[in-house]
C-alpha positions in Angstrom: -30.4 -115.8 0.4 -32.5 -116.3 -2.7 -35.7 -115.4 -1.2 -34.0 -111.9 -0.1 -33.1 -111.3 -3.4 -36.2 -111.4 -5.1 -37.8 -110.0 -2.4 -36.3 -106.2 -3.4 -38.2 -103.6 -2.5 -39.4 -100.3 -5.1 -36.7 -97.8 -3.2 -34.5 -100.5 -4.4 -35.6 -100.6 -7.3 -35.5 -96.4 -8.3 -31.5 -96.8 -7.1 -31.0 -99.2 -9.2 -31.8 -97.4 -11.6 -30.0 -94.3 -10.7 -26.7 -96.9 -10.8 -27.4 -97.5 -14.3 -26.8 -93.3 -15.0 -23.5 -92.3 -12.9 -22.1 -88.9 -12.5 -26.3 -87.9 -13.1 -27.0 -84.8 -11.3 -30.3 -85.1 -8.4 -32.1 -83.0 -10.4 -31.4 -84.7 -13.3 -32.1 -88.1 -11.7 -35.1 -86.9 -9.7 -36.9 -85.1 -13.0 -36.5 -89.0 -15.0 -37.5 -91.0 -12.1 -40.7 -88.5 -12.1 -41.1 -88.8 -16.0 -40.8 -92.7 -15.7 -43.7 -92.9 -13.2 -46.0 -90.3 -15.1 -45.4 -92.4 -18.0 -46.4 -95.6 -16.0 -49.4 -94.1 -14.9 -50.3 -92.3 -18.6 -50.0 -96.0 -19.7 -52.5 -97.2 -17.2 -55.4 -94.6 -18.1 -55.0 -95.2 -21.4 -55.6 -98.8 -20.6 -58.9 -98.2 -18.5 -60.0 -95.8 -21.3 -59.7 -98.6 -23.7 -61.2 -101.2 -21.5 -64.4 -98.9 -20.7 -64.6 -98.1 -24.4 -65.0 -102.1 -25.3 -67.7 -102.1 -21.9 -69.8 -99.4 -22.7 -69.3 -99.0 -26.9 -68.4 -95.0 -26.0 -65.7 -93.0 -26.9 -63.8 -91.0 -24.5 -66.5 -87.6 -25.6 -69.7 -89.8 -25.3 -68.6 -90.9 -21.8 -67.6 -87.6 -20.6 -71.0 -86.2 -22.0 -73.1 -89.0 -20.4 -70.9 -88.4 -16.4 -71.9 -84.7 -17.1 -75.6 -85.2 -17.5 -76.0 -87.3 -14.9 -74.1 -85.4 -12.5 -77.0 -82.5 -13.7 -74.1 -80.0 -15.3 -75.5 -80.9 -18.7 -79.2 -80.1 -18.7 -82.3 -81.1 -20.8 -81.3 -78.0 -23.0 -77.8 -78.2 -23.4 -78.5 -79.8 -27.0 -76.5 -83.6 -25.8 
């Protein structure tokens, strides 16, 4: 019975935490279930930004500027 236990699965999970806020309206349930997984996903870009910053020694702006002139939208004139 153990092995069930740990074994829960992430629907599980999003009702569990719906028990820990009773009498919460859908809505209101639905809106910080989405909130909690924009968070966890904010946290994870932030994390690859950081981890291609310390690979390539660029800011966010340096990268974006060296994607857009070799994808040609920044040209030999645009002054980058």
């Amino acid at each position: 019975m153990k092995g069930e236990e740990g074994s829960s699965s992430r629907s599980s999970e999003t009702s569990t935490q719906r028990d820990m806020y009773p009498g919460e309206a859908n809505d209101t349930a639905f809106a910080r279930d989405v909130e909690i997984t924009n968070g966890r996903w904010a946290m994870l870009g932030f994390l690859a930004s950081i981890v291609v910053e310390a690979a390539t020694g660029k800011g966010i702006l340096g990268q974006v500027i060296i994607y857009l002139k070799l994808s040609g939208a920044l040209g030999d004139k645009s002054g980058f």
